[in-house]
Residue frames as a rotation matrix with the C-alpha (Angstrom) as fourth column:
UNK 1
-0.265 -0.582 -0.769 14.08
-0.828 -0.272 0.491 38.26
-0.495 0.767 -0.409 3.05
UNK 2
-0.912 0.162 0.377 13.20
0.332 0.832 0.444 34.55
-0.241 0.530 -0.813 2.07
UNK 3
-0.256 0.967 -0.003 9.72
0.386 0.099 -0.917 35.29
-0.886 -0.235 -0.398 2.51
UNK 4
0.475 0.548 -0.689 9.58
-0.352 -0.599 -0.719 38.02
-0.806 0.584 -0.091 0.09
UNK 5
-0.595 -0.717 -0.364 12.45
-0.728 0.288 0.622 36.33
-0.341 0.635 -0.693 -2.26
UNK 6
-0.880 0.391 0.268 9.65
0.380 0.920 -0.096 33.24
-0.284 0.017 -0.959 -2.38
UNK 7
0.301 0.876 -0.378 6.25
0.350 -0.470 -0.810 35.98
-0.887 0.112 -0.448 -3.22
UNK 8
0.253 -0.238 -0.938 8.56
-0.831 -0.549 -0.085 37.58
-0.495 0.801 -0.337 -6.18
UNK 9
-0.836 -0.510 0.202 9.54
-0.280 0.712 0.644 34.19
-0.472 0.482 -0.738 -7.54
UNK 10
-0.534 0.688 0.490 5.48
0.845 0.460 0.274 32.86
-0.037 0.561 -0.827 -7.78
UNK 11
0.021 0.581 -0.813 4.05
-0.418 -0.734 -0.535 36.34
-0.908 0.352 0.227 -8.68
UNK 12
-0.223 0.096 -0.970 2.00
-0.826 -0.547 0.135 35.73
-0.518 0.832 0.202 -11.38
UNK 13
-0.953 -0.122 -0.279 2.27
-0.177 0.967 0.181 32.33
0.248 0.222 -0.943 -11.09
UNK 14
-0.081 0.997 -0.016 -0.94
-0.870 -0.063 0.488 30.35
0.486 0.054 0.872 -11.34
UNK 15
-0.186 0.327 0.926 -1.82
-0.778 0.527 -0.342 27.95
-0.600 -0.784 0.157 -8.11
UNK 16
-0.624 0.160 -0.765 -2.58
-0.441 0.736 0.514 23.84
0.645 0.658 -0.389 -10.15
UNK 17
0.401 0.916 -0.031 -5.74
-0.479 0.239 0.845 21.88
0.781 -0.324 0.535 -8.97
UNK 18
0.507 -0.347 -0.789 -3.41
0.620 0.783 0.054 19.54
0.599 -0.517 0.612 -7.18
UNK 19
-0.752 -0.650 -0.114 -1.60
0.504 -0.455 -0.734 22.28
0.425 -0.610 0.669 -5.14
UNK 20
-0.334 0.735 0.590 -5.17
-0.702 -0.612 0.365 24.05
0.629 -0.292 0.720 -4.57
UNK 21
0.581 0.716 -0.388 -6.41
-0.084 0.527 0.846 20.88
0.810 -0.459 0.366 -3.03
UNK 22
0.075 -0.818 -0.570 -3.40
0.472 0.533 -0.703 20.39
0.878 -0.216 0.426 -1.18
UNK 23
-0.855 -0.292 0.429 -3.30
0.040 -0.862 -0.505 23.45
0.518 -0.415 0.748 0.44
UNK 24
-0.084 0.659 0.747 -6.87
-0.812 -0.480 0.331 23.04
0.577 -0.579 0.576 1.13
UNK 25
0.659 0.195 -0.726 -6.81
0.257 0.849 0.461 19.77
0.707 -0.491 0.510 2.90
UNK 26
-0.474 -0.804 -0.358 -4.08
0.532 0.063 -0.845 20.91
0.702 -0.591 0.398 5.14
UNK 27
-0.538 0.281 0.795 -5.89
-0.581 -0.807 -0.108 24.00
0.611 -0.520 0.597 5.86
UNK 28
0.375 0.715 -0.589 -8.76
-0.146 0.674 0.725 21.14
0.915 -0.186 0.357 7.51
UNK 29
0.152 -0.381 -0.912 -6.38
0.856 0.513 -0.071 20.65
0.495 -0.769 0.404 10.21
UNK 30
-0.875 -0.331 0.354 -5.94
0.075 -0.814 -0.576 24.44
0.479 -0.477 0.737 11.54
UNK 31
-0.057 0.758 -0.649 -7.36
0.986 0.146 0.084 25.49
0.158 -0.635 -0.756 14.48
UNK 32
-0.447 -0.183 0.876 -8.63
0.322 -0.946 -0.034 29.12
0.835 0.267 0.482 13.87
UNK 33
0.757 0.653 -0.022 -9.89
0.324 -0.345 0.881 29.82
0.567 -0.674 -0.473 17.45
UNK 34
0.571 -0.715 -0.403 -6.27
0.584 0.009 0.812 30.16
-0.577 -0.699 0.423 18.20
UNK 35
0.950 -0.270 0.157 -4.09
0.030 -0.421 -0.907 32.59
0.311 0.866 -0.392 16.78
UNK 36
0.630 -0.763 -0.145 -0.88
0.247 0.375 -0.894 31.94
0.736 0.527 0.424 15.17
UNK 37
-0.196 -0.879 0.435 1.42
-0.334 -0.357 -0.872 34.01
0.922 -0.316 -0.223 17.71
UNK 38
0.489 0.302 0.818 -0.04
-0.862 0.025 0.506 32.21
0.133 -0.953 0.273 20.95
UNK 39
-0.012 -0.427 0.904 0.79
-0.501 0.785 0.364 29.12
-0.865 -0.448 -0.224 20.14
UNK 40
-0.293 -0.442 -0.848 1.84
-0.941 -0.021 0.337 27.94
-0.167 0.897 -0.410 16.33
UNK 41
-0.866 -0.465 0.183 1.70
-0.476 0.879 -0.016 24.54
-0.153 -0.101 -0.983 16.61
UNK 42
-0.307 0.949 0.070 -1.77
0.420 0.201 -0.885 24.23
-0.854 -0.242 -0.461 18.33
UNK 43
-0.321 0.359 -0.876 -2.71
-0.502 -0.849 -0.164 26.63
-0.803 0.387 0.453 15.81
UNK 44
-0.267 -0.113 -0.957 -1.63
-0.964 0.022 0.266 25.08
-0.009 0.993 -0.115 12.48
UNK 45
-0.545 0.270 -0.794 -2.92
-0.332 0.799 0.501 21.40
0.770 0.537 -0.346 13.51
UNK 46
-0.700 0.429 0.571 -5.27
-0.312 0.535 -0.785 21.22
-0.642 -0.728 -0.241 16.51
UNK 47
0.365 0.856 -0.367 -8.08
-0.910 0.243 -0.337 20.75
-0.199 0.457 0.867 14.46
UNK 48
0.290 0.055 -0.956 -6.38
-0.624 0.768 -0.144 17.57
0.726 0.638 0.257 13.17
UNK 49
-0.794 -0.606 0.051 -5.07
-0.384 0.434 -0.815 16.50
0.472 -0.667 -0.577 16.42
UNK 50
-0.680 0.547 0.488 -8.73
-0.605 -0.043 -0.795 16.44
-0.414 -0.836 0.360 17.97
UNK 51
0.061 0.616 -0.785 -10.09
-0.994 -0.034 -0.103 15.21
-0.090 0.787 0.611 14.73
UNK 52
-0.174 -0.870 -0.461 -7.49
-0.863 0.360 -0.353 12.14
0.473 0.337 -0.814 14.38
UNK 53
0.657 0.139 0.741 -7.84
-0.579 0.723 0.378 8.54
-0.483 -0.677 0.555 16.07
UNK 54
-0.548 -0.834 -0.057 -4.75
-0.828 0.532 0.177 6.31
-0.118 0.144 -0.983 16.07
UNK 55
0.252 0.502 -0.828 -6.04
-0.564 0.771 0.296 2.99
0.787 0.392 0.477 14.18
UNK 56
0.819 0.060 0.570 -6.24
-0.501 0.557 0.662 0.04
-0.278 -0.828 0.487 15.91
UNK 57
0.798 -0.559 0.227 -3.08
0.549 0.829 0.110 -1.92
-0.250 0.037 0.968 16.23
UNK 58
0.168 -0.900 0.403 -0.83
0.708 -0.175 -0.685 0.90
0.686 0.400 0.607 15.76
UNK 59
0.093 -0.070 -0.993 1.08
0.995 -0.022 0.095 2.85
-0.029 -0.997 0.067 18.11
UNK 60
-0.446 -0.253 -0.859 1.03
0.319 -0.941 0.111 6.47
-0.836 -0.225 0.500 16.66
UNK 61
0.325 0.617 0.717 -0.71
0.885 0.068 -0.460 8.25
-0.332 0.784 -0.524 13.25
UNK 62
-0.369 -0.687 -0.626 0.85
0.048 -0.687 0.725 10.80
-0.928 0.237 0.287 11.04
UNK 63
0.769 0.470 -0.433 0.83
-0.475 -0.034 -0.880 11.52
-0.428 0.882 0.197 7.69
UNK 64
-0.383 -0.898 0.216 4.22
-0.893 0.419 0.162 9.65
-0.236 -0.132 -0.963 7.47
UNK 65
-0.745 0.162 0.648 1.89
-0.087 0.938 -0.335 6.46
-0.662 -0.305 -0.685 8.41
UNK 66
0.478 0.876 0.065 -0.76
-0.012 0.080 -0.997 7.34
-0.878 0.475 0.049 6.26
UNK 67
0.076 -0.580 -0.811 1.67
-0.993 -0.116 -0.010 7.82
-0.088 0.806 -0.585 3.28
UNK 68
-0.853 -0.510 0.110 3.13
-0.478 0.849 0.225 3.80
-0.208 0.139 -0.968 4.14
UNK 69
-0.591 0.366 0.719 0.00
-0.294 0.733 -0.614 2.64
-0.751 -0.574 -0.325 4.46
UNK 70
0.571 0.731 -0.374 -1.43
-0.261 -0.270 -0.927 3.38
-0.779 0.626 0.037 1.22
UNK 71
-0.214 -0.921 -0.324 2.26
-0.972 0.167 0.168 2.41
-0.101 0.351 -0.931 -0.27
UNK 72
-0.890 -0.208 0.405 1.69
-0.323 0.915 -0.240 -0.88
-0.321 -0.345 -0.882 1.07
UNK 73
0.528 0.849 -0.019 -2.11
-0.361 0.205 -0.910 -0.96
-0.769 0.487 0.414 -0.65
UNK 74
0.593 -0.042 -0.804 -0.84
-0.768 -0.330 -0.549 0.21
-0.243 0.943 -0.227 -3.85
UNK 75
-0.125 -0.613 -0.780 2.09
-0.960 0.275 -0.062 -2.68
0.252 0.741 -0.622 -3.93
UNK 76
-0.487 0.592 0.642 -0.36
-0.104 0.691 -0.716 -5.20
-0.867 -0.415 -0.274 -2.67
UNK 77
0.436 0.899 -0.038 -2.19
-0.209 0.061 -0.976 -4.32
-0.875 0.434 0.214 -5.81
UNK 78
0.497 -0.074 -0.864 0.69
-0.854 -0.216 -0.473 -4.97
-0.152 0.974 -0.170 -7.91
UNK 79
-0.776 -0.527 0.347 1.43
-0.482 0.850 0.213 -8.26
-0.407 -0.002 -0.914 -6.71
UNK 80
0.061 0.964 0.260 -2.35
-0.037 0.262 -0.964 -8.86
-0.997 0.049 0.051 -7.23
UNK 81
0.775 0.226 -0.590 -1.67
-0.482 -0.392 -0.783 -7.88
-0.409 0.892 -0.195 -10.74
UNK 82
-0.466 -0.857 0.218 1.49
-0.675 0.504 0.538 -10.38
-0.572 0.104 -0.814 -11.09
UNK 83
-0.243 0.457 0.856 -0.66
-0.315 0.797 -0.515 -12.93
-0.917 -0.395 -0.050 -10.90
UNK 84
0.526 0.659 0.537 -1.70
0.203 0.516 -0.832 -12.91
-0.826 0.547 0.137 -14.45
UNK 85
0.355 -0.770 -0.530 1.65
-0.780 -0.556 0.287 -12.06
-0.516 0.311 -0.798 -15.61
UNK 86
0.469 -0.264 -0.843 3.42
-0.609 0.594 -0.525 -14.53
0.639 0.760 0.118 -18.30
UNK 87
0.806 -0.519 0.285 5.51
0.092 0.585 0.806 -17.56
-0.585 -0.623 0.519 -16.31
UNK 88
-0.003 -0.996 0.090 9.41
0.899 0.037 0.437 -17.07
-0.438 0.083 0.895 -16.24
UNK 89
0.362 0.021 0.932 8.57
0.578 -0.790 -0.207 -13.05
0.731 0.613 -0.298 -16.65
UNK 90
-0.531 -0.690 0.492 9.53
0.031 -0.595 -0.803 -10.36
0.847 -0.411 0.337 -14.58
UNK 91
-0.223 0.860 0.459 6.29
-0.850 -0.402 0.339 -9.86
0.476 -0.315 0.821 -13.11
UNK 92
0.597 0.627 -0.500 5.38
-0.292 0.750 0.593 -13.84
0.747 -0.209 0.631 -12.96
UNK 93
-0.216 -0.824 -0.524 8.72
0.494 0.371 -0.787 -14.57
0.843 -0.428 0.327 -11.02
UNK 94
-0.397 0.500 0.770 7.36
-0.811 -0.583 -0.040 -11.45
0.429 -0.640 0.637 -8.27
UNK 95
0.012 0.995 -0.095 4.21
-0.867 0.058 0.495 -13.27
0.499 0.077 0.863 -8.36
UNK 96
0.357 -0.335 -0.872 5.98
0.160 0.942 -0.296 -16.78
0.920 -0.034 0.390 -8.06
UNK 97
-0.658 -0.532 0.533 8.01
-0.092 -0.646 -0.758 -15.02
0.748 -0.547 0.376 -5.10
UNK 98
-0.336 0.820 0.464 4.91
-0.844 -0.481 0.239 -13.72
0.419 -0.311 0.853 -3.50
UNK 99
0.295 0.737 -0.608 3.21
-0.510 0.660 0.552 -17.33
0.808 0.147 0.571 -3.63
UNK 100
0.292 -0.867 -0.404 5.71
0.268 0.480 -0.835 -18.61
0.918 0.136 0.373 -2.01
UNK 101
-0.856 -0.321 0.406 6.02
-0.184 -0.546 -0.818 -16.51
0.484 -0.774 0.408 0.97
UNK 102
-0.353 0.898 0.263 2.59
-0.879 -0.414 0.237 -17.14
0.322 -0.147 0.935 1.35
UNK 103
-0.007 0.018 -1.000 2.63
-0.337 0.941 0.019 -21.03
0.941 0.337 0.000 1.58
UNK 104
0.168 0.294 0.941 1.64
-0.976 -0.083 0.201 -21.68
0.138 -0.952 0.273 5.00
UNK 105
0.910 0.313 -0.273 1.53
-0.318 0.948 0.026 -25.11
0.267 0.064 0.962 4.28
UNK 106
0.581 -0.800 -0.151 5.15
0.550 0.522 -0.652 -25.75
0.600 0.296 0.743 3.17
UNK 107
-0.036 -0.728 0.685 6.13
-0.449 -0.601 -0.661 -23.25
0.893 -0.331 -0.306 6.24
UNK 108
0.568 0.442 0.694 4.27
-0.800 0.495 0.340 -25.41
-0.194 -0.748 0.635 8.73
UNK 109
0.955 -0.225 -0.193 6.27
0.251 0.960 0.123 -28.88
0.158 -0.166 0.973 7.28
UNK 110
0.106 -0.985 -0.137 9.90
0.211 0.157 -0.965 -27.21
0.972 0.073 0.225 7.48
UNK 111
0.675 0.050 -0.736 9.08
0.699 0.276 0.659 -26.24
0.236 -0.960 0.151 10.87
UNK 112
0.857 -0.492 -0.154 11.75
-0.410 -0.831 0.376 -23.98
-0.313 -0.259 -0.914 12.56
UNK 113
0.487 -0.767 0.419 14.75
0.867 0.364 -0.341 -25.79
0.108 0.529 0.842 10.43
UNK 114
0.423 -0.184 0.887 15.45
0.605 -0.671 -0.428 -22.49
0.675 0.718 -0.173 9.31
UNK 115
0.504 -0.489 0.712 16.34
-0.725 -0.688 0.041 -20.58
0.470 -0.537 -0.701 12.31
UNK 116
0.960 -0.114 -0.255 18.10
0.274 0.558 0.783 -23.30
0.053 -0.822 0.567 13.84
UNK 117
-0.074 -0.991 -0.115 21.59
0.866 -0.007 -0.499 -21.63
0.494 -0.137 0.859 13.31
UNK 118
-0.112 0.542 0.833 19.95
-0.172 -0.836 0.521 -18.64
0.979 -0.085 0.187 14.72
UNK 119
0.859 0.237 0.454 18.81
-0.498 0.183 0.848 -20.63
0.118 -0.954 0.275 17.78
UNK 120
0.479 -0.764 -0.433 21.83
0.871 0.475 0.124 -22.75
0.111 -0.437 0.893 18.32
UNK 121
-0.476 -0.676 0.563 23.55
0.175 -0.700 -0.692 -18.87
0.862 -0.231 0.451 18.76
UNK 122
0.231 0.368 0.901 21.02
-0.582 -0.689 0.431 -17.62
0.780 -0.624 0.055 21.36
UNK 123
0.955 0.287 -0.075 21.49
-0.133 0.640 0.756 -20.80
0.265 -0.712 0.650 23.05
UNK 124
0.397 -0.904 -0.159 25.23
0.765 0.422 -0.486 -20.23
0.507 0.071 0.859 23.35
UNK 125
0.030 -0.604 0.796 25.17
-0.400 -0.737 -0.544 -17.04
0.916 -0.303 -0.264 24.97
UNK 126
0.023 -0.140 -0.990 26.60
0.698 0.711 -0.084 -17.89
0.716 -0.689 0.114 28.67
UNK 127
-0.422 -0.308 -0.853 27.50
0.647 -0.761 -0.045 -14.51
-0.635 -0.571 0.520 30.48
UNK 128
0.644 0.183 -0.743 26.50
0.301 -0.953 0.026 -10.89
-0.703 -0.240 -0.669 29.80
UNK 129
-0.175 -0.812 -0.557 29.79
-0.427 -0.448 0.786 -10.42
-0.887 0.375 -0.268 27.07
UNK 130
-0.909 -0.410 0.078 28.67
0.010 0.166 0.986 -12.53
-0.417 0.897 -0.147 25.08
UNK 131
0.055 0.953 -0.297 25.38
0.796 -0.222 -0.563 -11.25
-0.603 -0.205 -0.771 25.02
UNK 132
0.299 0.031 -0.954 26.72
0.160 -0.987 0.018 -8.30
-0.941 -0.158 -0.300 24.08
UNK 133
-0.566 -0.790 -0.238 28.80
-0.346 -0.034 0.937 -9.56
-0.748 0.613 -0.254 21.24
UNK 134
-0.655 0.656 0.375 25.64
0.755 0.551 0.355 -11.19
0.026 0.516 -0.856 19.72
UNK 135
0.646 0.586 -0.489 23.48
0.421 -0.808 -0.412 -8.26
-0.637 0.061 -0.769 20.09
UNK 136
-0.108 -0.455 -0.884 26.25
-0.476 -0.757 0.447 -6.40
-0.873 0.469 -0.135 17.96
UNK 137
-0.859 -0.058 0.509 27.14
0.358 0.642 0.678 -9.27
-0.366 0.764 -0.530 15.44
UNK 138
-0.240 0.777 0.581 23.02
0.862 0.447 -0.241 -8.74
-0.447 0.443 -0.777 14.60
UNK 139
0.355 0.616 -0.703 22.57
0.396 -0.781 -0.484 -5.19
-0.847 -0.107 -0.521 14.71
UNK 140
-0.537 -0.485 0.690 22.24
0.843 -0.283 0.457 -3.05
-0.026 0.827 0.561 11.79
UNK 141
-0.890 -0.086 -0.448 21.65
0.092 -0.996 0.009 0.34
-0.447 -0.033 0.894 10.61
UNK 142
-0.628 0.645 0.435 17.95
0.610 0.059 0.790 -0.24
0.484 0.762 -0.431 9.15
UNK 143
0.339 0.654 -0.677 16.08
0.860 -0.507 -0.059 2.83
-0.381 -0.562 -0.734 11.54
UNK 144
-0.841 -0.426 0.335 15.99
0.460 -0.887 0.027 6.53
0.285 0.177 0.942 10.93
UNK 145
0.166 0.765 -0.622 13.53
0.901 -0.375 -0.220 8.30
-0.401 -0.524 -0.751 13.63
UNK 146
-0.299 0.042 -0.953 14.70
0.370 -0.916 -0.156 11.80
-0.880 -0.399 0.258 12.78
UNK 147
-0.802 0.332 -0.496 14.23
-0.591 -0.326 0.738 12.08
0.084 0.885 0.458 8.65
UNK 148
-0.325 0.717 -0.616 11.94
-0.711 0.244 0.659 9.51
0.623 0.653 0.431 7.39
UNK 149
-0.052 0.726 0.685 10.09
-0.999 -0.027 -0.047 8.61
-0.016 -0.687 0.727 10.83
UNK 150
0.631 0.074 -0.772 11.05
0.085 0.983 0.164 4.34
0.771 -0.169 0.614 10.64
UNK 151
-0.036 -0.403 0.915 11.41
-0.942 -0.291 -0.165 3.26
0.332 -0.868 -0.369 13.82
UNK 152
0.597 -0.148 0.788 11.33
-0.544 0.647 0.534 -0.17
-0.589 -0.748 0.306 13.60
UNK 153
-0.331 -0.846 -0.418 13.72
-0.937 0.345 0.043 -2.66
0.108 0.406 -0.907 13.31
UNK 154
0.665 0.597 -0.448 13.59
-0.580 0.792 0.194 -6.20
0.470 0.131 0.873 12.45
UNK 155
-0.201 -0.739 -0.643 16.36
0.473 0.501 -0.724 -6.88
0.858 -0.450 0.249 15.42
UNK 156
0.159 0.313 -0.936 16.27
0.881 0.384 0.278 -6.78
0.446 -0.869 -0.215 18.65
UNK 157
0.343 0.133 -0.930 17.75
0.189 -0.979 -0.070 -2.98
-0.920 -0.152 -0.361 18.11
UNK 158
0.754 0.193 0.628 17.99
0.657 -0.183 -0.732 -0.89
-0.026 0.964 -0.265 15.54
UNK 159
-0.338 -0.706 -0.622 20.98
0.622 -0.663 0.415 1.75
-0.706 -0.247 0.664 14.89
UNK 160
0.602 0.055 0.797 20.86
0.748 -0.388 -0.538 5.00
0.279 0.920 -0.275 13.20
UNK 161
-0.402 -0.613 -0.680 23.84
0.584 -0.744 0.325 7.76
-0.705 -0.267 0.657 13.74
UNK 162
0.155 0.925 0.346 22.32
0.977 -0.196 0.088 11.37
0.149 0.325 -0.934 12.97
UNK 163
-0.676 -0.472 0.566 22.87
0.185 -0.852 -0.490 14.64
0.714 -0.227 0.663 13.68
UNK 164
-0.739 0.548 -0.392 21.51
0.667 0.517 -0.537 15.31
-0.092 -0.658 -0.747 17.06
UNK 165
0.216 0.975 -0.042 18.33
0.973 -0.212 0.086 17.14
0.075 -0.060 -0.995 18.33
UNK 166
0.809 -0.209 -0.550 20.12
0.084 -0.884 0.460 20.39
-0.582 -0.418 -0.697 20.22
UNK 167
0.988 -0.141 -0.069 22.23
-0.152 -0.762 -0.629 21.25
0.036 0.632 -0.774 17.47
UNK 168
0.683 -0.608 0.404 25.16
0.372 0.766 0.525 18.96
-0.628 -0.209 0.749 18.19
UNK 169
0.504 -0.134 -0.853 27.92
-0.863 -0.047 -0.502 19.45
0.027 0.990 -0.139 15.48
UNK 170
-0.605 -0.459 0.651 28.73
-0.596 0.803 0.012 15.98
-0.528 -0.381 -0.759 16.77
UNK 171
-0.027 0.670 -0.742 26.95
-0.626 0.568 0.535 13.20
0.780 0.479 0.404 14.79
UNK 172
-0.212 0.369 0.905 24.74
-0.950 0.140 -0.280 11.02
-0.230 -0.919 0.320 17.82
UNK 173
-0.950 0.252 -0.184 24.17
0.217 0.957 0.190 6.81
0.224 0.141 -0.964 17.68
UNK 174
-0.043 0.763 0.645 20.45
-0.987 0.070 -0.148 6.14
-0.158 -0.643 0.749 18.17
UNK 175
-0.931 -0.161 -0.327 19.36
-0.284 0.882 0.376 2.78
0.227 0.444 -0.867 19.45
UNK 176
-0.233 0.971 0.052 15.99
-0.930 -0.238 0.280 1.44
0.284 0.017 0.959 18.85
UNK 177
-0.498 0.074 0.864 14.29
-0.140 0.977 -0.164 -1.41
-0.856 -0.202 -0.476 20.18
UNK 178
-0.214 0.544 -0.811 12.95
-0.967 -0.003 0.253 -3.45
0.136 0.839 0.527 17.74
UNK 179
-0.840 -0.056 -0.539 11.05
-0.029 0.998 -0.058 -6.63
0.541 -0.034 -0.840 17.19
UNK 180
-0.684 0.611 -0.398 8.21
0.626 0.213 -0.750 -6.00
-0.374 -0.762 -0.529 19.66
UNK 181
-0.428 0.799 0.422 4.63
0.781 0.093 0.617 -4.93
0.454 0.594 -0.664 18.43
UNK 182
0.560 0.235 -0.795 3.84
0.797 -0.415 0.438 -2.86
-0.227 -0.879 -0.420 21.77
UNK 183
0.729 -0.245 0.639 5.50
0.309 -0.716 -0.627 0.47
0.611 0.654 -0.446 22.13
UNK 184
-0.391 -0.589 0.707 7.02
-0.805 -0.153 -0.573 0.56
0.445 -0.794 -0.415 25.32
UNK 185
-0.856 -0.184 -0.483 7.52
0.104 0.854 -0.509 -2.15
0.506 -0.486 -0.712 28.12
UNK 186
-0.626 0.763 0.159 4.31
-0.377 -0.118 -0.919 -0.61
-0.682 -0.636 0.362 30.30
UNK 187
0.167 0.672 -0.721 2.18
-0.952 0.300 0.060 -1.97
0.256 0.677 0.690 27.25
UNK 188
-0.248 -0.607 -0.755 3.28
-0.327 0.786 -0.525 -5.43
0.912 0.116 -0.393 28.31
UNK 189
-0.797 -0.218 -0.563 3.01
0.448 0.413 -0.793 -5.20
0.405 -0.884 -0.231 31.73
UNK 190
-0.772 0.613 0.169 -0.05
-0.606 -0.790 0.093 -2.85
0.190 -0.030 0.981 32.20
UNK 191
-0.795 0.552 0.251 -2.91
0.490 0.828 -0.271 -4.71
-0.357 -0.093 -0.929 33.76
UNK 192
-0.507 0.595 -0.624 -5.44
-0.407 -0.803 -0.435 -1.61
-0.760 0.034 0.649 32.40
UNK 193
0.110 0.715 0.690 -7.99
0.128 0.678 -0.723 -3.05
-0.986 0.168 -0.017 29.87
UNK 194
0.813 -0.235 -0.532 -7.01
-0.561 -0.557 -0.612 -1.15
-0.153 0.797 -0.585 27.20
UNK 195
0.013 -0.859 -0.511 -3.47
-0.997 -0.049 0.058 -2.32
-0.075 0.509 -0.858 27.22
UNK 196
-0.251 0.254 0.934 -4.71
0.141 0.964 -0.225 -6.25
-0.958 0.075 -0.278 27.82
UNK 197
0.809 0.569 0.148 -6.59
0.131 0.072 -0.989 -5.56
-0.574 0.819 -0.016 24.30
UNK 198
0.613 -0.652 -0.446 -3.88
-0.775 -0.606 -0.180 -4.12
-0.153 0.456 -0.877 22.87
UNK 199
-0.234 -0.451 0.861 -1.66
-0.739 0.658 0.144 -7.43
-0.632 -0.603 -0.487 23.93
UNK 200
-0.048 0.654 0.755 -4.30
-0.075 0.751 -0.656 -9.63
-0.996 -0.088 0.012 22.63
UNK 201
0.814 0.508 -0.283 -4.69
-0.224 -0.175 -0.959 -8.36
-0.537 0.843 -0.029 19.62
UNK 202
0.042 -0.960 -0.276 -1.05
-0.987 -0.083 0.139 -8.22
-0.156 0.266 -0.951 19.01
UNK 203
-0.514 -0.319 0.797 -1.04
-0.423 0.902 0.088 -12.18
-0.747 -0.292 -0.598 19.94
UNK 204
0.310 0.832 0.460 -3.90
0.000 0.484 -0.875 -12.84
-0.951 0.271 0.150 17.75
């Protein structure tokens, strides 16, 4: 019923350059040596699965990631473009902003000043409770693995409460680790050459 409710809606309807490409760039990713009722999945994206290499320094590839990364060009290119923006404008203030973060120098003379109420907490925890009570105090809700695929957090975990996987009609807590570059603790501890590089790079 949807199916055919969704053919009678775009009868007639003419296909735009930007939905023709679309459609064909997806197609790029079907494997057609498989067919559709064996296995769906394999079907509709081996081709892109075999095609695909996970960049370097990251721990997974999607079109999710390709979407941020190209975000993150594009508003690279409008701080670039601050830059020649009037002083005490919207744009020049950014720009100002921008510099500013960037100032290696003047982060190197304050030194760790800044986190020192930060560290004078970690150095107070004594026991296992208050461990716990500082691990809450920090945490916040800034993850969402199941909609819009962010999984990290800039704390030590991350919370997001969700509806679960198996149809729950409970809403579920997830906690993420965050803060660490690696994806899982065997990246760390792996003595395999691959994950050493991986490590390294991270450090570098």
């Amino acid at each position: 019923m949807l199916l055919l409710g969704v053919a009678v809606s775009t009868a007639g309807a003419s296909a735009s350059p930007t939905s023709l490409a679309a459609t064909a760039e997806a197609e790029t990713g079907v494997d057609t040596a498989l067919r559709p009722g064996d296995d769906f999945f394999a079907f509709a994206n081996g081709a892109w699965l075999a095609a695909t290499e996970i960049p370097p320094g990251k721990d997974r590839a999607s079109a999710r990631t390709e979407i941020a990364d190209r975000t993150s060009r594009q508003i690279a290119d409008l701080f670039d473009d601050a830059n020649s923006a009037p002083a005490g404008s919207i744009a020049g203030q950014v720009a100002d902003f921008r510099t500013a973060c960037l100032n290696e120098t003047a982060m190197e003379r304050r030194g760790l000043s800044a986190l020192a109420p930060r560290l004078a907490q970690i150095a107070a925890v004594e026991d296992r409770a208050a461990l716990v009570r500082l691990l809450g105090a920090w945490l916040r809700a800034d993850v969402d693995p199941l909609n819009w695929g962010i999984y990290d957090s800039s704390h030590l975990l991350g919370l997001s409460v969700e509806m679960g996987n198996h149809g729950e009609p409970e809403y579920a807590a997830f906690l993420l680790q965050g803060g660490l570059g690696l994806p899982d603790r065997e990246s760390y501890l792996s003595s395999e050459a691959a994950a050493q590089n991986r490590k390294r790079r991270g450090q570098d």
